[in-house]
C-alpha positions as CSV (number, residue, x, y, z in Angstrom):
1,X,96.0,74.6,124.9
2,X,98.8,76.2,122.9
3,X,101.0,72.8,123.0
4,X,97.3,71.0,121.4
5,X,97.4,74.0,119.1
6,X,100.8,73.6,117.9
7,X,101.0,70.3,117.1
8,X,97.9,70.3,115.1
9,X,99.6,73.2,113.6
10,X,102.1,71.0,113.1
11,X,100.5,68.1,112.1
12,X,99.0,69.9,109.3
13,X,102.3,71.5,107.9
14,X,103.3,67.9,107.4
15,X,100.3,67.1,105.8
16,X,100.6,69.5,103.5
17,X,104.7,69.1,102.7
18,X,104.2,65.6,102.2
19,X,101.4,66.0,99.4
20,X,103.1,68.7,97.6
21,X,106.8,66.7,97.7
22,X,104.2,63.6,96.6
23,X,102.8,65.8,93.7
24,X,106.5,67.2,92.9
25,X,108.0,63.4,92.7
26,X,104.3,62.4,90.2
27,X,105.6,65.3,87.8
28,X,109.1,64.6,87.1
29,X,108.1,61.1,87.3
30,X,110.2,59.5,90.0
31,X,109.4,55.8,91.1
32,X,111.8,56.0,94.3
33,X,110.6,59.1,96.5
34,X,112.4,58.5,99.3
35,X,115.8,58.6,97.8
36,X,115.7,61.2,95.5
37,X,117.2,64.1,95.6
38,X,115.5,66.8,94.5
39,X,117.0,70.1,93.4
40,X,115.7,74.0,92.6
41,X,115.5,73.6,89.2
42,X,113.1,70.4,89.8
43,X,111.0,72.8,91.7
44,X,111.2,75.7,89.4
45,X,109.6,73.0,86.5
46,X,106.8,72.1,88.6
47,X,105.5,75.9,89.6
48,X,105.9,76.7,85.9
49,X,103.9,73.8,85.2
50,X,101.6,75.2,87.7
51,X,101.9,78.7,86.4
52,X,100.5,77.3,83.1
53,X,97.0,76.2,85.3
54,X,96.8,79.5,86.5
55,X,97.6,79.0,90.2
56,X,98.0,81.9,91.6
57,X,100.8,82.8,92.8
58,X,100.2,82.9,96.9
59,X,99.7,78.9,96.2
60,X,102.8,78.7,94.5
61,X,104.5,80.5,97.9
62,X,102.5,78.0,99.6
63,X,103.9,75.1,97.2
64,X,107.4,76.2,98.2
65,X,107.0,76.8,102.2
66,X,105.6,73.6,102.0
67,X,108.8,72.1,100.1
68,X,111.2,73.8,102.4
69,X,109.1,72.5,105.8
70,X,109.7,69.0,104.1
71,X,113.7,69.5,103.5
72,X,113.9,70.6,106.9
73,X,111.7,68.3,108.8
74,X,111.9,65.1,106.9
75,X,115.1,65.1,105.0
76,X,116.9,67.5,107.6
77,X,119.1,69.1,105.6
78,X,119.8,72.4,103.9
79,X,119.8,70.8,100.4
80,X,118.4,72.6,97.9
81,X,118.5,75.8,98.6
82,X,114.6,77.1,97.9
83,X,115.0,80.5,99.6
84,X,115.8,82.5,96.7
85,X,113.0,80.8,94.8
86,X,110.6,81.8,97.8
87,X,111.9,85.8,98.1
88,X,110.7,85.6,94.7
89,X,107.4,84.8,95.3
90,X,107.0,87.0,98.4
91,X,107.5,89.8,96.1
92,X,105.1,89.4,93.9
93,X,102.4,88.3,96.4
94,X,102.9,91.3,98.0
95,X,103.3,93.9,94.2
96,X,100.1,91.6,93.2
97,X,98.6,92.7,96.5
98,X,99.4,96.3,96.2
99,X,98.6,96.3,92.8
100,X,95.1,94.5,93.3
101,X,94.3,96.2,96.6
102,X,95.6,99.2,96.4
103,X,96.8,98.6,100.2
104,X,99.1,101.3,101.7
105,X,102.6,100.0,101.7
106,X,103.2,100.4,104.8
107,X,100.5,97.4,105.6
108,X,103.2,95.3,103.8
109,X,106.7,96.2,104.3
110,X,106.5,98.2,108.3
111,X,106.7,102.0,108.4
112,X,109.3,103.8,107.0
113,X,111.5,107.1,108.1
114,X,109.7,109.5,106.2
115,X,112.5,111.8,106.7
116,X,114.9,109.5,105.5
117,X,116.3,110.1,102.0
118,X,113.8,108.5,99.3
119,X,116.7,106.2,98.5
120,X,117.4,105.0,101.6
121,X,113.0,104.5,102.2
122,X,113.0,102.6,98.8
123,X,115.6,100.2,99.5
124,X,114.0,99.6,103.0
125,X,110.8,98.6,101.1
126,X,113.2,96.5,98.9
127,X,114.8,95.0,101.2
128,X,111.2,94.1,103.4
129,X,109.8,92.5,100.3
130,X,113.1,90.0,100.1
131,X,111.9,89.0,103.4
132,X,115.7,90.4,105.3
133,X,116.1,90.5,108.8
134,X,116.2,93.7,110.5
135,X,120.1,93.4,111.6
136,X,120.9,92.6,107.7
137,X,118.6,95.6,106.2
138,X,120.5,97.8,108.6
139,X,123.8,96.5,107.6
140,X,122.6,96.8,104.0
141,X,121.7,100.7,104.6
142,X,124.6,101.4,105.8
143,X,126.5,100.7,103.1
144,X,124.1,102.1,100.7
145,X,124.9,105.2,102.8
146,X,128.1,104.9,102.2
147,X,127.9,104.2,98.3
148,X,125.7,107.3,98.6
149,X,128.6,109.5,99.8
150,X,130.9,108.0,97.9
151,X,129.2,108.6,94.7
152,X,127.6,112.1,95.8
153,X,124.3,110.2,95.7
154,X,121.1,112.1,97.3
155,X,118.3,111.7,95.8
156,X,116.4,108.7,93.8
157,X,117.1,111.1,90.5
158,X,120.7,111.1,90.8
159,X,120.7,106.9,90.7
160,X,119.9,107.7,86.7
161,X,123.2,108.6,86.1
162,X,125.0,105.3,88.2
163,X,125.4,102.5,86.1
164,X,126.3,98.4,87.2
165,X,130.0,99.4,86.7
166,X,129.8,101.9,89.3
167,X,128.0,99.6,92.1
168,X,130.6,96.7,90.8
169,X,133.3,99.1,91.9
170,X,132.1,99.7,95.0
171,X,131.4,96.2,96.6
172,X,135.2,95.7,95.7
173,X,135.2,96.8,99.3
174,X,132.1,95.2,100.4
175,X,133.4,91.9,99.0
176,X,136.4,91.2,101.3
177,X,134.9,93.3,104.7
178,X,134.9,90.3,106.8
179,X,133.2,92.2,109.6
180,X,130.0,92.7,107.6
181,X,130.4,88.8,106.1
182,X,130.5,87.7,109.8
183,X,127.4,89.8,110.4
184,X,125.5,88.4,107.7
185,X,126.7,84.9,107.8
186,X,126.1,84.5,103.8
187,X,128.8,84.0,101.3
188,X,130.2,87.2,100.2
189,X,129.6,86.7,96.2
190,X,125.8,86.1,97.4
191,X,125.8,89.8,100.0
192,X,127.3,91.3,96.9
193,X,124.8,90.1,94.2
194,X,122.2,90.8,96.2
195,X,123.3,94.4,97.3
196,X,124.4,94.8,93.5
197,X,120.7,93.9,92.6
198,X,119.2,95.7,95.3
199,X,121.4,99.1,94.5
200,X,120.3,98.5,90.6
201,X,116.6,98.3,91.5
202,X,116.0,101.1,93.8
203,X,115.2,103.5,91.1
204,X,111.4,104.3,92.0
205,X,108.5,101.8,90.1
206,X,106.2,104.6,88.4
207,X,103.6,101.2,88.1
208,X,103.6,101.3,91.6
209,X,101.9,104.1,93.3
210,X,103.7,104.6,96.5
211,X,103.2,108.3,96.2
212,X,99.6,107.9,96.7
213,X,99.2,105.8,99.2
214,X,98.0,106.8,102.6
215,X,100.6,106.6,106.3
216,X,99.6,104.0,108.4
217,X,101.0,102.8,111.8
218,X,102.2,99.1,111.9
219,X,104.1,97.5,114.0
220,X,107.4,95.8,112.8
């Protein structure tokens, strides 16, 4: 039963990737589908396009999963690179959620320390709503820790005062540490703009009411 189960699961992924790559290859026009490569600007043109019919945006993760299944599965490569495309998108699905829903956040991102620092709690949630593995947020905290001590960091208040000059300076460190780049397998210019991004968005979201929302066991 679970073998039937996943191949009609499957069976309908395919179904799915083929249409949308079908649909991607009508917009831009292109006669010889099979051969053409398609990049992540390509893509980025067609959800806009289907921004400006109002698809929400859970369709336009769906667009994109559906893309990637196709790269891998049909094409078999890694070429283009639609993962940062789809973080994107996994974001605001899940802000849109919270926002429309009011759900507690911990139905979304797992349950947090709340006797961790607030920092160190938002950039978990951060973190979550990228969609990182467990072994990379960890790896991710601890250097936030240690940009924290560095910079005599404690609280979400005192990130007012650090500027992009200041996280720039310390990834000079995080740049070349070959342990963590063998950790993470990524390229260290990409750890480092993410961190640097991640470190310059942690500052707390008054739109989003995380004070108010209720604790709630989940299961990460």
């Amino acid at each position: 039963m679970a073998t039937k189960a996943f191949s009609k699961q499957q069976d309908k992924s395919e179904y799915y990737a083929r249409q949308w790559y079908a649909s991607l290859a009508n917009y831009h026009c292109i006669m010889n589908r099979e051969s053409w490569q398609f990049c992540e600007e390509d893509v980025i043109a067609f959800l806009k396009m289907k921004v400006g019919q109002n698809m929400p945006t859970w369709q336009r993760l769906g667009i994109v999963n559906s893309l990637i299944w196709y790269r891998n599965n049909v094409r078999k490569t890694d070429q283009p690179s639609l993962e940062r495309v789809r973080a994107a998108l996994q974001e605001r699905v899940a802000h849109e959620r919270l926002s429309r829903d009011e759900v507690p956040i911990e139905d979304v991102v797992g349950k947090i320390n709340p006797r961790e620092p607030d920092v160190i709690q938002q950039f978990r949630r951060q973190l979550r709503l990228h969609g990182r593995a467990l072994n990379t947020e960890k790896a991710y905290v601890q250097k936030l820790r240690a940009f924290m001590a560095d910079r005599g960091l404690k609280t979400l208040a005192d990130f007012e005062r650090i500027g992009a000059a200041d996280v720039e300076a310390h990834l000079t460190d995080l740049a070349v540490d070959g342990d963590v780049a063998l950790r993470l397998k990524i390229k260290p210019s990409t750890r480092c703009c993410f961190f640097s991004n991640m470190c310059s968005s942690v500052s707390l979201d008054r739109s989003t009411r995380y004070d108010r929302l209720r604790p709630r066991e989940f299961q990460r």
